[in-house]
C-alpha positions as CSV (number, residue, x, y, z in Angstrom):
1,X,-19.7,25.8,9.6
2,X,-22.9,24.5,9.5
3,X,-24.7,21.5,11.4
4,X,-24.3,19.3,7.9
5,X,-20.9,20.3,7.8
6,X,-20.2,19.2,11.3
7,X,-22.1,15.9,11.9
8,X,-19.9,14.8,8.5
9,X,-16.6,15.7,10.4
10,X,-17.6,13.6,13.1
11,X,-19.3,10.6,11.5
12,X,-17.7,7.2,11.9
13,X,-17.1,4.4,9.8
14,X,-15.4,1.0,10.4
15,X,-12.6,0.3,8.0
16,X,-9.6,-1.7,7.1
17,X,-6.5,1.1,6.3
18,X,-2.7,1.2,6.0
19,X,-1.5,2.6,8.8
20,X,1.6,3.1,10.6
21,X,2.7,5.7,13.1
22,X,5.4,6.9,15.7
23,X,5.7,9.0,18.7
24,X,6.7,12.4,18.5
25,X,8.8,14.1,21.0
26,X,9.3,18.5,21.3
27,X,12.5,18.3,18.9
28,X,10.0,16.7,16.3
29,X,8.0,19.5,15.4
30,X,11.1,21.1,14.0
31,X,12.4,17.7,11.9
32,X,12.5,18.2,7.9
33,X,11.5,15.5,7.1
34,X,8.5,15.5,9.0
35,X,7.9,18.8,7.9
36,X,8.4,17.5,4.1
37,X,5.8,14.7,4.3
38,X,3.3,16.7,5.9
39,X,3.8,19.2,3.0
40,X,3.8,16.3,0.7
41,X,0.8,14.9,1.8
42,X,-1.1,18.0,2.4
43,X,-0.1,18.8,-1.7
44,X,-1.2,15.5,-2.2
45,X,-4.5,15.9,-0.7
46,X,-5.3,18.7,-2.5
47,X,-4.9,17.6,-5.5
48,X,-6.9,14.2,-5.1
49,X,-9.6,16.7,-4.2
50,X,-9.2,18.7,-7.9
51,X,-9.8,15.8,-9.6
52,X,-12.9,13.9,-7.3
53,X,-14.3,17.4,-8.1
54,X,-13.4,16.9,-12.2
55,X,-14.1,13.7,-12.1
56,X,-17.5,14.3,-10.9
57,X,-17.9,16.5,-13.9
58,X,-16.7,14.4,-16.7
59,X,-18.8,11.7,-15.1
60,X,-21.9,13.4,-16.1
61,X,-20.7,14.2,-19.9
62,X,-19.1,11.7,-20.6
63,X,-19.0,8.2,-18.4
64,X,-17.0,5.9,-20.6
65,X,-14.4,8.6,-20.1
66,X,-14.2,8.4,-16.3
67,X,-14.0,5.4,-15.7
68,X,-10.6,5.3,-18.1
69,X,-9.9,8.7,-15.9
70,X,-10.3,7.0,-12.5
71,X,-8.0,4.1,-13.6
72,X,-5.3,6.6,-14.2
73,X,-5.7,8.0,-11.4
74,X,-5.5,4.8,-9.9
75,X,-2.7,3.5,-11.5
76,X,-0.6,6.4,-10.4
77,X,-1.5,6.5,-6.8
78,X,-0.3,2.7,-7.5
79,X,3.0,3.8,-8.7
80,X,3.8,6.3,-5.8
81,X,3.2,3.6,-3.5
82,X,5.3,1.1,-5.4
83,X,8.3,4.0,-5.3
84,X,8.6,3.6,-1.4
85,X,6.1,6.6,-0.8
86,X,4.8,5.8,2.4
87,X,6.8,5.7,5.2
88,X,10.2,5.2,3.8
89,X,12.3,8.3,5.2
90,X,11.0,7.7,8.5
91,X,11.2,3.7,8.8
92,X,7.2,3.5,10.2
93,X,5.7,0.5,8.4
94,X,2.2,0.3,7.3
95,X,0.6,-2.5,7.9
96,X,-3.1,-3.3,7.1
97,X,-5.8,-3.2,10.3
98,X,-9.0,-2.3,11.4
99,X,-9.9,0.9,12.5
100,X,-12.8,3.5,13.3
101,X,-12.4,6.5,11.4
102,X,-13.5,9.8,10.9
103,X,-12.4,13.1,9.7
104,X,-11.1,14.2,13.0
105,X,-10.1,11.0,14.6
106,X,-9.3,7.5,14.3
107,X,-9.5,4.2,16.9
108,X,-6.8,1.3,16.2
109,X,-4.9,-0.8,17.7
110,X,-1.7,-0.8,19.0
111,X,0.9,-3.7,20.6
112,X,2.1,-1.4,23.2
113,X,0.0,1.4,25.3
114,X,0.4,5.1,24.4
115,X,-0.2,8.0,27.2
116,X,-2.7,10.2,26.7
117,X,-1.6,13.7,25.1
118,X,0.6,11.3,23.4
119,X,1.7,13.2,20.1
120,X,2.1,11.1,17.1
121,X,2.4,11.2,13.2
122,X,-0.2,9.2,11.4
123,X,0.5,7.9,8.2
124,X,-2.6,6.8,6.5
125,X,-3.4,4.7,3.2
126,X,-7.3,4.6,2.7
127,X,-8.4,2.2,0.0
128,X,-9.1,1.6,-2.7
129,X,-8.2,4.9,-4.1
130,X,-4.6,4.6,-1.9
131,X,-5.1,8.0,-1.2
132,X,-2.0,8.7,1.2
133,X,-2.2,10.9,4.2
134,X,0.1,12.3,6.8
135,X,-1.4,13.7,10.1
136,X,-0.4,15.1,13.5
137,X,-2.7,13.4,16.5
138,X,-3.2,13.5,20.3
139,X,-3.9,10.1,22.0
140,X,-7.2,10.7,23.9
141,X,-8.0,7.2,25.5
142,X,-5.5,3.8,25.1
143,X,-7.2,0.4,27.1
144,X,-6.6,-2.7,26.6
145,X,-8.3,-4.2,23.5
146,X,-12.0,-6.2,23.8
147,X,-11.5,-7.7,20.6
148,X,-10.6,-11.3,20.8
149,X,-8.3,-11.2,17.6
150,X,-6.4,-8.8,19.3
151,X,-4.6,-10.3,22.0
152,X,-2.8,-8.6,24.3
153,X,-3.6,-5.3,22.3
154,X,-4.3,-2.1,23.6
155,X,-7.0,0.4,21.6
156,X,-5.8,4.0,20.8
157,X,-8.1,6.5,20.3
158,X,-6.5,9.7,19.0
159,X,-7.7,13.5,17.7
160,X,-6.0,14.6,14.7
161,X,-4.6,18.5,15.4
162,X,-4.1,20.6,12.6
163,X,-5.5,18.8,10.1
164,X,-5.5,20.7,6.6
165,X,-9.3,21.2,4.8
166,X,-7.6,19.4,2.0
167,X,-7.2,16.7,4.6
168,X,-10.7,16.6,6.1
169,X,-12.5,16.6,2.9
170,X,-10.4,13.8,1.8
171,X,-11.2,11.9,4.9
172,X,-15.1,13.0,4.7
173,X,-15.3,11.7,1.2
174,X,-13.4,8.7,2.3
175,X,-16.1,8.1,5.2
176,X,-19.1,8.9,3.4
177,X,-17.8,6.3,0.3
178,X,-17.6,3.4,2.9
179,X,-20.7,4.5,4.4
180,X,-21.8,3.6,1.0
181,X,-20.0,0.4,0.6
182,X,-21.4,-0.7,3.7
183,X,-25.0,0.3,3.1
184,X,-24.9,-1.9,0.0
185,X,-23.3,-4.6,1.6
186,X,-26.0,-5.1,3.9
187,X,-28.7,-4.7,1.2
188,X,-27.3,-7.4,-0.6
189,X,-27.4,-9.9,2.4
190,X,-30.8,-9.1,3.0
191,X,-30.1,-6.6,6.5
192,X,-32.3,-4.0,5.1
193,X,-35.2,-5.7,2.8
194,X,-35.4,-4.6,-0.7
């Protein structure tokens, strides 16, 4: 892997996501269920990948046409979600928060504290593509929030294990497009001149 490749695992963003999550215990890691959505969501991954990489090419020949392609694409990522995609056969509920995110590991917060080596599924919607994603992590760090409109919060910090390339590239284009929506944020309110 080179130094590129690296540093874009590891770069972080702040971002508002869908997320909910639960605590694993040992018997987990032989559930189903939980074996089904991670296969779901590592299929899933994949194939949003396929078609950034299309996309990228019909953008160039023909423009008009990918815009029409990346509504589809939207509206059918839409209609999974609608259909009770995301966490629905394990009861988490997703609600939207703040986080700090990268490709191999996410800050949030959480009402209650979590130990660290705390395992627990990750169920992820990024926006606005509401590209879903289902993720094994370790908690690394949990103290109690700084943010004042948190109260009585406690912030997680926790390594994803495992994670699929299908994934991470997901997640690293994820990063790198808010990176983008942030940079031209602050060029439009004047933070970085013209």
């Amino acid at each position: 892997m080179s130094k590129f490749e690296e540093r874009r695992r590891y770069f972080r963003v702040e971002d508002k996501i869908e997320l909910a999550f639960r605590v694993l215990n040992e018997d987990d890691q032989y559930d189903p269920i939980l074996s089904q959505q991670q296969a779901l969501s590592e299929s899933y991954a994949e194939l949003e990948n396929q078609i950034q990489l299309a996309n990228q090419n019909v953008i160039k020949k023909w423009p008009e046409a990918a815009g029409l392609f990346d509504l589809l694409n939207r509206k059918i990522n839409l209609m999974m979600r609608a259909s009770g995609d995301f966490g629905s056969a394990t009861g988490d509920l997703p609600f939207e928060q703040a986080v700090n995110l990268s490709a191999c590991g996410i800050a949030f917060c959480s009402n209650e504290p979590l130990a660290l080596g705390t395992r627990l599924l990750l169920r992820m919607k990024l926006k606005p593509g509401n590209h879903s994603i289902a993720v094994i992590s370790f908690v690394m760090g949990c103290d109690i929030s700084k943010d004042e409109t948190q109260p009585d919060a406690f912030l997680v910090r926790a390594d994803f294990s495992g994670i699929s390339d299908d994934h991470q590239e997901l997640l690293i284009q994820h990063v790198m497009l808010c990176q983008t929506r942030h940079l031209r944020e602050r060029r439009g309110t004047g933070a970085y001149g013209s």
